[in-house]
N, C-alpha and C positions, 0 to 999 in steps of 0.2 A: 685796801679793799673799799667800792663803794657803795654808799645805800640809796635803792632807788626805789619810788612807787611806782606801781604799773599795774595795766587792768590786763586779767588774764586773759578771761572769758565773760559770755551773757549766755542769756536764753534765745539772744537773737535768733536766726535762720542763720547760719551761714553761709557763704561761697556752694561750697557744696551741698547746698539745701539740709543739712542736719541741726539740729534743735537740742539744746543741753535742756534737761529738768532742773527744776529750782533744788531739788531731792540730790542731781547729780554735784550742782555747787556746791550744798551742803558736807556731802562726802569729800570734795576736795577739799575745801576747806579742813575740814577736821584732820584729815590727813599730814596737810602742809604746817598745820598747829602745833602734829605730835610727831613728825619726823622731817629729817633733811631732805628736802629735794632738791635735785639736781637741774641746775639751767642747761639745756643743750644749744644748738644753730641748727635748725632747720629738718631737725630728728634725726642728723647724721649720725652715726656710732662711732665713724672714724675720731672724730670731734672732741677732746676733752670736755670736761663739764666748764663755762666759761662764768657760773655763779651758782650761786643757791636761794631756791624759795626759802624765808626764814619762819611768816605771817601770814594770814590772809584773811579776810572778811566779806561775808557777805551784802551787796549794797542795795539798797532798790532804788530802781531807773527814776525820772518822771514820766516814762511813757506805760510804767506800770508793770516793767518786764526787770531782770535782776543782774547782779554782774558779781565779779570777785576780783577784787582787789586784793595786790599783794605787792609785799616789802620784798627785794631782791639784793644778794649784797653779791655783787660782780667782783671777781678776782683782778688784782694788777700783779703785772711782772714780777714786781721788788714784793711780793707779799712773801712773809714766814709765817702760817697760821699754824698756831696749835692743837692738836687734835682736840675735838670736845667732843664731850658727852652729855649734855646738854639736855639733847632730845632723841628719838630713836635713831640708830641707824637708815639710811636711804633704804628705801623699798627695788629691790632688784630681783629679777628672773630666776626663778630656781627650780630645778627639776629632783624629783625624788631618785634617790637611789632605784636601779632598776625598771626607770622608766623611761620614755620617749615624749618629746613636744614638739608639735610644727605651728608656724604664725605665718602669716605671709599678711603685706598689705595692702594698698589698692591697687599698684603695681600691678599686681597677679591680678585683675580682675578678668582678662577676656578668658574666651570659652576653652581656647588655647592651654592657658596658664591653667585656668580651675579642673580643667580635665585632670592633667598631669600633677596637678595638686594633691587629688582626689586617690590618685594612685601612689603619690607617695602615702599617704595616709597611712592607708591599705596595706604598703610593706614597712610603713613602722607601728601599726595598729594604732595608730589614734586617733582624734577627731582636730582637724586640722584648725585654728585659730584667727580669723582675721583680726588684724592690728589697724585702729581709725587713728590719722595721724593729720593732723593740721598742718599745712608747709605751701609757702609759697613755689618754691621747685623742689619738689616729690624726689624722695629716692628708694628705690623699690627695693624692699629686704628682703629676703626668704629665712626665713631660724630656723634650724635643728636644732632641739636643746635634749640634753641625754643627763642621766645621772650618775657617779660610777664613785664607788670607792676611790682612794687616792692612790693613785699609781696602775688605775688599773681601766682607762679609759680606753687605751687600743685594743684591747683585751675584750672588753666589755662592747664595744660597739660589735665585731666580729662573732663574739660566743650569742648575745642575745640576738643578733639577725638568724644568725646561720649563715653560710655559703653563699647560696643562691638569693636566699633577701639582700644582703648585702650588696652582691653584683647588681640587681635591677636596682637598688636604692641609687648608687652611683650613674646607672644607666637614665634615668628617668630623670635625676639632676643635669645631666649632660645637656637632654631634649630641652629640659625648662631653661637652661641660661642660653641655649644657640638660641632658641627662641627671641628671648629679651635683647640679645646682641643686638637681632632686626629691628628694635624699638627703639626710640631718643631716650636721652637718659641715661643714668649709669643705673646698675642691677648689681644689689650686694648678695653674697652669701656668708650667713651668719653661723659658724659650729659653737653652739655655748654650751660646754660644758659646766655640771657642775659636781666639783669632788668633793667629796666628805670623811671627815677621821676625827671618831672620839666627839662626836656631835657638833661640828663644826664646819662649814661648808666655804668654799670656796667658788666663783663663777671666773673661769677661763675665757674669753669669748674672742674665738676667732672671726676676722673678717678679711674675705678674698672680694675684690672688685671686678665686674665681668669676668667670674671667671672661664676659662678655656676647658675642652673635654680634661687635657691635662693636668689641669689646677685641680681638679674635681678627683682626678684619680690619686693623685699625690697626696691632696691634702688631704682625702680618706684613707691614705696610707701611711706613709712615715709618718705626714701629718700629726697624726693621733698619740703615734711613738713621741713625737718633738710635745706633747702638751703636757703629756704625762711628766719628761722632766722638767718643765717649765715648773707645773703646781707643782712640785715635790719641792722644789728650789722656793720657792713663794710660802708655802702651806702656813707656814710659821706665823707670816704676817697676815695671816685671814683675819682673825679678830679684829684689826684694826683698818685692813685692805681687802675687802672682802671682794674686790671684784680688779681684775686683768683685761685690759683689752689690747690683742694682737693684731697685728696683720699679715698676710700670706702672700712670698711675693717668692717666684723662682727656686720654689722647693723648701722654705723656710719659714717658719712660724716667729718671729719677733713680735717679744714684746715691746709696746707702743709707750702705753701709760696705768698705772693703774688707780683706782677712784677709792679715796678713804670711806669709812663709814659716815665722816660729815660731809660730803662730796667733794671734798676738795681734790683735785687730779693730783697724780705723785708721776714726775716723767722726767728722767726715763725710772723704769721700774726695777731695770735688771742687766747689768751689766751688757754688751752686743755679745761678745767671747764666750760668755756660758750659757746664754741659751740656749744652744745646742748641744753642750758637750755629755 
């Protein structure tokens, strides 16, 4: 593993005309003090984490505007790290038991996409999330994130819609990725579950890329079934693997990799032969 300095952010303007607070440094900062963060490439999901924020500090410019400076310790190949407990657990996505989350990010921005946004909402009752993501080449996510007991995710997404919400949920996902299809770029769709037993949570997070009307129906179907034994098979190691990332390819939920509590990636996470059985 190695150590590097790098500037994170400023108060600059950015590319995309947006402006951090000196108030918003400070919060990162303090953040990156008292827990792991995880280094990604390009805000991809598919992506293991490729290091960790350890440090960071607030600096001021000469031009009288401010920045954040931070230590990074980048993984190599031959590393064996030990798990540590150090400083918090990485900060990750979580949904309550019981409830529903949507995000989308700039991706989704025409009148198109925010319509059909607006109406998923609508059939999972929330208020829908945009996600500001810095990236030289954008990749557009859409998240569903749901809460469920453990083992009871397929279960839980069908009883809390109902029938009919259900079907237009899938129906209105179909619209939004044919959509994206017509656009450059790849369009991810993101199922993050999050299960929980005995105070203890777990995030499952499936990812399908462009996916097809059929991806859509599948994977809101068996799908759901295939997560369920995934986290039951996993549950164990939440404490110290709190987080799974899959991908959905030809009817099959694999897992990919999954992220310790100090970011370090664990891959493969799960044998190929039992995640489905």
């Amino acid at each position: 593993m190695k150590r590097y300095k790098c500037r994170l952010t400023t108060t600059h303007i950015d590319l995309d005309g947006d402006r951090m607070m000196l108030s918003a440094l400070e919060g990162m900062v303090a953040q990156i003090n008292t827990r792991y963060i995880p280094m990604g490439i390009e805000h991809d999901p598919r992506i293991p984490p490729m290091g960790r924020l350890i440090s960071a500090e607030v600096v001021a410019l000469d031009d009288g505007e401010f920045a954040v400076d931070g230590v990074v310790e980048m993984y190599e190949p031959d590393d064996h790290l030990p798990l540590s407990y150090e400083k918090e657990g990485f900060p990750f996505n979580t949904t309550p038991v019981g409830d529903f989350a949507l995000q989308y990010d700039r991706g989704f921005r025409d009148e198109f996409d925010q319509e059909l946004i607006s109406e998923l909402s609508e059939i999972l009752a929330v208020q829908a999330s945009p996600c500001i993501k810095k990236s030289l080449d954008p990749i557009s996510v859409l998240t569903i994130g749901g809460g469920f007991v453990l083992g009871a995710v397929a279960s839980g997404f069908l009883n809390r819609l109902g029938a009919d919400a259900y079907s237009a949920l899938k129906l209105k996902l179909k619209e939004l990725f044919a959509h994206r299809r017509e656009e450059p770029g790849e369009s991810l769709l993101s199922i993050e579950t999050t299960v929980e037993s005995g105070g203890t949570r777990m995030v499952v997070e499936v990812l399908v890329t462009n996916p097809t009307s059929a991806d859509i129906d599948q994977l809101l179907g068996d799908g759901l079934a295939q997560i369920d034994r995934i986290s039951r098979s996993l549950f164990d190691t939440a404490s110290d693997v709190p987080k799974v990332v899959c991908d959905y390819r030809k009817g099959v939920v694999q897992p990919r990799f999954g992220v310790r509590r100090d970011c370090v990636p664990l891959r493969p996470i799960i044998p190929e032969d039992e995640s489905n059985n």
